[in-house]
N, C-alpha and C positions, 0 to 999 in steps of 0.2 A: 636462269643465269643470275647472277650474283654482280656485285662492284669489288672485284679480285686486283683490282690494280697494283696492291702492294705486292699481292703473289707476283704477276707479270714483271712486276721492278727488281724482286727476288731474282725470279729466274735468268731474266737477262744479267743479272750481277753475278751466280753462280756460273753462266757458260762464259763471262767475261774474267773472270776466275780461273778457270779450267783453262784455257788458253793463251794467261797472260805472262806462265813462263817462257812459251814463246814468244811470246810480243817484246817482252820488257829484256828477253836474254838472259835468265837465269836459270834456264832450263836444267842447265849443267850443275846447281847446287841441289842436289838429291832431295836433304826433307825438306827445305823449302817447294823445290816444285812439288815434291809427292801431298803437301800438305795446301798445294794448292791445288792440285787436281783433286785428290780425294775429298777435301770441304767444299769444290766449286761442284764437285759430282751431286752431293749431297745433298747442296741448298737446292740444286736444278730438279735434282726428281722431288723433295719435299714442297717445294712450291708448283711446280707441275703438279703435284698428288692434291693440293691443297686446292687447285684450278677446278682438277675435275671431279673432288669432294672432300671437300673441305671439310679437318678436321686439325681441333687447336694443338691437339700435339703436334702437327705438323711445322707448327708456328713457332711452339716453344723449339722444338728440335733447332728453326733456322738462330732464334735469337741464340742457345747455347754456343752455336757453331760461329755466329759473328762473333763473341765474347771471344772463343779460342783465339779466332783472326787475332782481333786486339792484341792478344796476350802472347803471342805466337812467339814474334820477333825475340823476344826476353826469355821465355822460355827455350826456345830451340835456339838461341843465340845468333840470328843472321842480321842483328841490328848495322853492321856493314854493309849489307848489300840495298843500301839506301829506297831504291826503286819497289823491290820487293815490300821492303817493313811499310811502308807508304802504300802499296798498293793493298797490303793485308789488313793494314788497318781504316783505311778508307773504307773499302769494300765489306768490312764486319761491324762497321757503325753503320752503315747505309742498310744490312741484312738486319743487323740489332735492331732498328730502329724499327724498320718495315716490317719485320717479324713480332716485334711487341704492339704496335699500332695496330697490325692485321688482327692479333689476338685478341684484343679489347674492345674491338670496333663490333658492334651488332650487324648481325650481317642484313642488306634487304635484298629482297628478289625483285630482278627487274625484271619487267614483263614487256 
């Protein structure tokens, strides 16, 4: 077993993703939610795949897709739905972050 912690942080920030057009009530703005399930899909199985063999593409994949979050709002224009652009962008610096730090970090095995 390994110190995956940043995957674990990942993951729970991808299923927290997946779910937060319902939480937050956006559900109803189409590519926002589809771009939030399908990135929150994404980070969850690349950080689960990186838990139980880890490999740095996995990592770059999560940092690419926190960058998208960032950039989302602007491109796909939902800088109106205030709760959304916030929660997209919160959640893709937390993924960017944890996805570049996992990737740089030497991995050790704990025994």
């Amino acid at each position: 077993m390994t110190e995956q912690w940043q995957d674990t942080a990942s993951l729970v920030l991808g299923v927290w993703l997946l779910f937060s057009p319902w939480l937050f009530g956006y559900a109803g703005a189409a590519s926002v939610a589809w771009t939030a399930y399908v990135v929150g899909v994404i980070i969850a199985v690349a950080a689960y795949a990186a838990l139980v063999n880890f490999q740095k593409w996995e990592e770059w994949l999560n940092a690419v897709l926190g960058a998208w979050l960032i950039i989302s709002p602007w491109v796909l224009n939902y800088g109106g739905l205030r709760t959304a652009m916030w929660n997209h962008i919160v959640v893709g610096a937390l993924v960017l972050i944890l996805a570049i730090w996992s990737a740089t970090t030497e991995r050790r095995v704990v025994t």
